[in-house]
N, C-alpha and C positions, 0 to 999 in steps of 0.2 A: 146174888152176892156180888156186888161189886166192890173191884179193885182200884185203889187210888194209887196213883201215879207217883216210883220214889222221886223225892225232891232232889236235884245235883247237890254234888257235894261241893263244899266251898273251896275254893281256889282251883277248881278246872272248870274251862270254859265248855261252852254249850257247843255242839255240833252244827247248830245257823249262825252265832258269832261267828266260829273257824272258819267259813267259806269266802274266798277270794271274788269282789265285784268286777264283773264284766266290763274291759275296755271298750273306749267308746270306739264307733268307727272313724278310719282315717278320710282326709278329705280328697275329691278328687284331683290328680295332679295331672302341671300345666301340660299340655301337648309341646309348646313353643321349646320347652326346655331339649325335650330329644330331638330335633334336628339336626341331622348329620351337616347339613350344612349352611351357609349363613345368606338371609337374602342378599341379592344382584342390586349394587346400587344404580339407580335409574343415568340410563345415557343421556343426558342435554344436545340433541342435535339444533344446528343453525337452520333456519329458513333458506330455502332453497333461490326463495324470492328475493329475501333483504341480499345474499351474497352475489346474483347477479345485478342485481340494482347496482350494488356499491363498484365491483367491476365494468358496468358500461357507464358510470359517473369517470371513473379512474381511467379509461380508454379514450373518452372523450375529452378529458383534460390533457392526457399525452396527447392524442393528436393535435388539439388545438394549440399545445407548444410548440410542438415539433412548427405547425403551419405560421407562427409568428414567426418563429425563430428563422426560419429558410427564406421567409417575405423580402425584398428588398428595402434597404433605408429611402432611397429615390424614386420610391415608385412614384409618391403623389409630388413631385418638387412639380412646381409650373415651367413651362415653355421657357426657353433663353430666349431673348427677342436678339441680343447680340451675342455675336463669338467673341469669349472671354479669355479662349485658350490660347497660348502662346504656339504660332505655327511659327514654318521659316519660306516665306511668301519668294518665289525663285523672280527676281527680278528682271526684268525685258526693256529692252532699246526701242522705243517707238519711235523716235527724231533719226535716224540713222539714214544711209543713202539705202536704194535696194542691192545696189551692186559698185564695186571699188572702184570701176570706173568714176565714176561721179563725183570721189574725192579730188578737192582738188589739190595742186603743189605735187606729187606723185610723180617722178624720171624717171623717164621710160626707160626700161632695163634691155639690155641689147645681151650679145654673146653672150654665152658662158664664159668664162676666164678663169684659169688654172688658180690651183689655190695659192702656192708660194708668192708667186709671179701678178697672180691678179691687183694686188694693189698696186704698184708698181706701173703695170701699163695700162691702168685705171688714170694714176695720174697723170701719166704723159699724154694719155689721149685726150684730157681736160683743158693741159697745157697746149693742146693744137697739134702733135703733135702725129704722123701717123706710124704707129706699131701696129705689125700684123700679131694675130693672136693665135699661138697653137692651137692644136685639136688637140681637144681634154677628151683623155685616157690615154694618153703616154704617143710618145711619134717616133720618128726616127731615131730624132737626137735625148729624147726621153729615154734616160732607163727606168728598164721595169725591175718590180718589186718581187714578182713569183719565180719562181725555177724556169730556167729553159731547156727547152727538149735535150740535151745533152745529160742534164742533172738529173732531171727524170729518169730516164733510160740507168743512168748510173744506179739511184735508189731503190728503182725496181730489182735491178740484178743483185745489190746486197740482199732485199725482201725475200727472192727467190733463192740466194744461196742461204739462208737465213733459215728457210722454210726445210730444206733439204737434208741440211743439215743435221735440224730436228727431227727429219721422220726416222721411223722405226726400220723402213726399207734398206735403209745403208748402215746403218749404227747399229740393227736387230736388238735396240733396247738396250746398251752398253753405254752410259754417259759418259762414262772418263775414258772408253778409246776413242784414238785418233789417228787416222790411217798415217803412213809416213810422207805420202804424194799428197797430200789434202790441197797445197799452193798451185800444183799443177793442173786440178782434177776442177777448180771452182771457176773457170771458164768453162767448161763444159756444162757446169752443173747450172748455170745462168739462163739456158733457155731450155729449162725443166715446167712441164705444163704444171700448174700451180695446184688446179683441181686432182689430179693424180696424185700429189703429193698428201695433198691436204684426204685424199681417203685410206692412201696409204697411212697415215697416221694415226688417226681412227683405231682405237683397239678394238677388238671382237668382242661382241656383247657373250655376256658369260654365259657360260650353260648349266640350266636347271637342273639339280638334283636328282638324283637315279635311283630316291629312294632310302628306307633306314638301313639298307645290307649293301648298298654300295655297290651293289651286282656290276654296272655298267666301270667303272672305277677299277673291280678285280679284273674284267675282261681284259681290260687294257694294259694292263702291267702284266698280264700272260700275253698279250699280243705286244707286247711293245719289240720293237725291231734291237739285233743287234747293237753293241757299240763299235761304232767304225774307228775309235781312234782305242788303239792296242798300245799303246807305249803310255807307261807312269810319266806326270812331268816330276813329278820328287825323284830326288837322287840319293843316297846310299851317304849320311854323312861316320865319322867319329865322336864320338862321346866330346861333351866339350871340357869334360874332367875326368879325373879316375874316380870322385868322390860326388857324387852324382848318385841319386834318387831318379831314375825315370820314370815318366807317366804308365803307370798299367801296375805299380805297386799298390800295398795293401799297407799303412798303420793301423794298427791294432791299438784301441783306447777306452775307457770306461770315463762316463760323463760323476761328474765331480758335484756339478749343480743341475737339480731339476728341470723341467720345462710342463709349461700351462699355457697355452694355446689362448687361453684369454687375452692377456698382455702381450706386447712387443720385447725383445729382452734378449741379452748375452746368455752362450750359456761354455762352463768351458770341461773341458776332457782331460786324462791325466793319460799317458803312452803307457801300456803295459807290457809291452815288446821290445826288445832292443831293435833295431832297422840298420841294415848294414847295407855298403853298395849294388847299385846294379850290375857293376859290369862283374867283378870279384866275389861278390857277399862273404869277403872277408873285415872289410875293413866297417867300423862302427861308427854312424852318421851320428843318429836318433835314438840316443839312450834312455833307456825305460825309466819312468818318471820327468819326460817331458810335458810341458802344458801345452794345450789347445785350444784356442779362443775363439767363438766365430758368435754368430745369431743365426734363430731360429725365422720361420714364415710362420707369423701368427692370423695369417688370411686363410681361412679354414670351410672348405665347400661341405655342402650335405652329403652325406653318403663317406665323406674322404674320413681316412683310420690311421692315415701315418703323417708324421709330420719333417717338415722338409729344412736340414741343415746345410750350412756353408761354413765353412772353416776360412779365419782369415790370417792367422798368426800362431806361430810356432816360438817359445819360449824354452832354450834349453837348461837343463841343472844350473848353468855355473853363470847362468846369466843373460848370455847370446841370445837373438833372437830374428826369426826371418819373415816377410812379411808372406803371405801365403796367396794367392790369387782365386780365393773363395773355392778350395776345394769339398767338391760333395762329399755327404756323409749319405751311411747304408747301415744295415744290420751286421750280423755276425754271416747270415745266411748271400748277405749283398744285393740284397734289396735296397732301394731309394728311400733314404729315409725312415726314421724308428718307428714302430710300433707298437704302444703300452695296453692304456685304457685309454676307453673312452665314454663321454657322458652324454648323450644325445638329449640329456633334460628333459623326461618322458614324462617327469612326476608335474612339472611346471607345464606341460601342456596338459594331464590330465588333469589340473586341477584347474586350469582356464576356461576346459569344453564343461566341465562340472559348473562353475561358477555361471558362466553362457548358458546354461542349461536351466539353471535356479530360475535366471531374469526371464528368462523367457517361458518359463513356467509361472509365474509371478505376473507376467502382465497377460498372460493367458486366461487369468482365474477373472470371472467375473461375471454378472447376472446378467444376464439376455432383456428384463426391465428397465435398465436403466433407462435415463433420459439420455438427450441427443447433447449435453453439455458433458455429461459422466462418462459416455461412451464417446467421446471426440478424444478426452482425455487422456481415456483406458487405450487408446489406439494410439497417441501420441508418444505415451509414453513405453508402450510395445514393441514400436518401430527403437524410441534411442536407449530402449535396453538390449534389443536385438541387435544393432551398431555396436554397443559399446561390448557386448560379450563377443562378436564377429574381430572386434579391433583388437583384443585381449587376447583369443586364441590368436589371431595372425601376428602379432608380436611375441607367443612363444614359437610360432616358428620360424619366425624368423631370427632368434638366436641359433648361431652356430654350434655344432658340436665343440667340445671343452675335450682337447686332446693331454694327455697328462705323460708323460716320461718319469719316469723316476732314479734319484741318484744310483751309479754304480749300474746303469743297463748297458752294455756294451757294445761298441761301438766302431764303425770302422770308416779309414779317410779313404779316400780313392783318388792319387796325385796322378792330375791330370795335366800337370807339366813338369818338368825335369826340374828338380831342386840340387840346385850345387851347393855342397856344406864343407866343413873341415870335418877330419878323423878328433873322433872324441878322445881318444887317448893321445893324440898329439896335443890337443887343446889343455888338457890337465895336467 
């Protein structure tokens, strides 16, 4: 019994239609594409041959300039047969006698003959006639011209009281005294040996230092001998006023205008005390709100912190005023001279050794490779940046300290000569 096969039914496809044809294979792919990295383009090097060639071409031509160049223009000129150059040929006497005898016409010269005189009985003895002729260099009846031992003798004895007078031996160094016998005493003083005098005046060569502590210097001012003269020569006067300021007072003052040690410069003070006499200190000189004028010293050493006033004029209330003979100024405490702030300029020399510092770190920097052109350079310029940073720090310090006072710091005079004034309540 055989079975036949159902037929498909229409409109569905077949089970060998439905199956999907197999892709083809891929092809294979380039290697060149995965490379990580790109080829090395090829080096072109020079001949090692051609670049010497062309350098002893190029040496040989410098030399051979250089050896024109240094050649001289005359080397090949020919022989001069004749001297063409201007000489100055010293001319000579060939026709001449040997000796002045030979000349002839030549009077025979006789005496000497003084000079005034010589023509004179030159001609008389031409004339026939006979003149005797002095001895030339002065005669009898000749005077002379130099000093005579009398003169001598005089100027010597002014030289030697001259000398005498100047030494140190009788004057002990005192140029304006003058003994009261000096008329009497300068014949004596006339036949003084000259050399004695002259080492007497001679000062002692000075003596060498003993050192930073002066040791030798303290000794002697604890060894120095008594004083033998016990009497004051000052005497005991009177006031030469009743209204009178004497030296060894105090004005009491506050400064009005600032001071800066930079500049030169006034500065003035206003009295905040009244000052009344010395002999009484009743009566009222120097009423409170007087002015004070002077200048300051604006020459300011290292180390120094106070600055140094002078007072020179005194200005009262009502107008009056007296001129002052540069009385010092002091603190409150009476110290010489104020003391505020001061600016030593620390920031301008730190920032000079900083800046010195840079340049020479800067021409410091450099590769040990270089050529002898690069490195001449790097060295040249090492040295004038180490100068110029040296020159920059030595010019901050050589600014001085900058001393400052300030208005209203107080202030005191110290009259150090007697001021005569009128009473202010008489005055108003």
């Amino acid at each position: 019994m055989s079975v036949e096969p159902e037929a498909p039914e229409q409109g569905r496809p077949s089970l060998a239609a439905s199956t999907p044809a197999e892709p083809a294979p891929l092809a294979p792919a380039d290697p060149a594409g995965f490379r990580l990295r790109g080829e090395v383009p090829r080096v072109m090097r020079l001949s090692r041959k051609v670049i010497t060639g062309i350098g002893a071409v190029g040496a040989l031509a410098v030399g051979g300039a250089l050896t024109f160049a240094l050649q001289g223009r005359d080397g090949d000129a020919p022989a001069e047969l004749y001297n063409t150059d201007n000489r100055a040929v010293t001319e000579r006497v060939t026709s001449g006698p040997q000796d002045y005898a030979a000349l002839p016409g030549i009077p025979p010269l006789g005496a000497p003959l003084p000079g005034d005189l010589g023509g004179p009985i030159l001609s008389a003895q031409q004339r026939g006639k006979n003149v005797p002729i002095p001895p030339v260099g002065g005669g009898a009846g000749q005077p002379t011209t130099g000093p005579t031992p009398e003169e001598q003798a005089r100027q010597r004895a002014v030289q030697e009281r001259e000398v005498a007078m100047a030494s140190r031996l009788f004057l002990g160094g005192q140029s304006g005294a003058a003994p009261a016998g000096q008329g009497s005493a300068e014949p004596a003083l006339a036949g003084l040996n000259l050399a004695a005098l002259n080492a007497a005046a001679v000062p002692p060569a000075p003596v060498p230092p003993d050192g930073p502590n002066m040791q030798r210097s303290k000794q002697e001012f604890v060894e120095r001998g008594p004083e033998s003269r016990t009497l004051n020569a000052g005497r005991l006067t009177d006031p030469v006023s009743p209204h009178v300021v004497q030296a060894g007072n105090i004005i009491a003052a506050a400064l009005i205008t600032g001071i800066s040690s930079d500049l030169p410069g006034q500065v003035t003070a206003q009295v905040t005390q009244n000052v009344y006499d010395s002999p009484t200190g009743r009566i009222l000189l120097i009423p409170q709100g007087s002015r004070l004028i002077g200048d300051y010293d604006s020459q300011v050493a290292h180390g120094q912190r106070r600055v140094l006033l002078a007072w020179s004029r005194l200005i009262l209330p009502d107008g009056r005023s007296i001129t002052l003979d540069r009385l010092p100024a002091g603190d409150a405490a009476g110290y010489a001279g104020l003391e505020d702030r001061v600016n030593q300029h620390w920031g301008g020399i730190a920032r000079a050794a900083a800046l010195s510092t840079l340049l020479s770190i800067g021409a410091e920097m450099g590769s040990d490779s270089d050529d002898d052109i690069a490195r001449a350079i790097r060295d040249g310029g090492q040295d004038t940046f180490n100068q110029a940073g040296q020159e920059i720090v030595r010019r901050q310090l050589n600014i001085q300290p900058t001393l400052t006072i300030r208005p209203g710091y107080p202030v005191r005079v110290l009259v150090s000569r007697d001021l005569v004034l009128a009473p202010w309540r008489t005055a108003r």
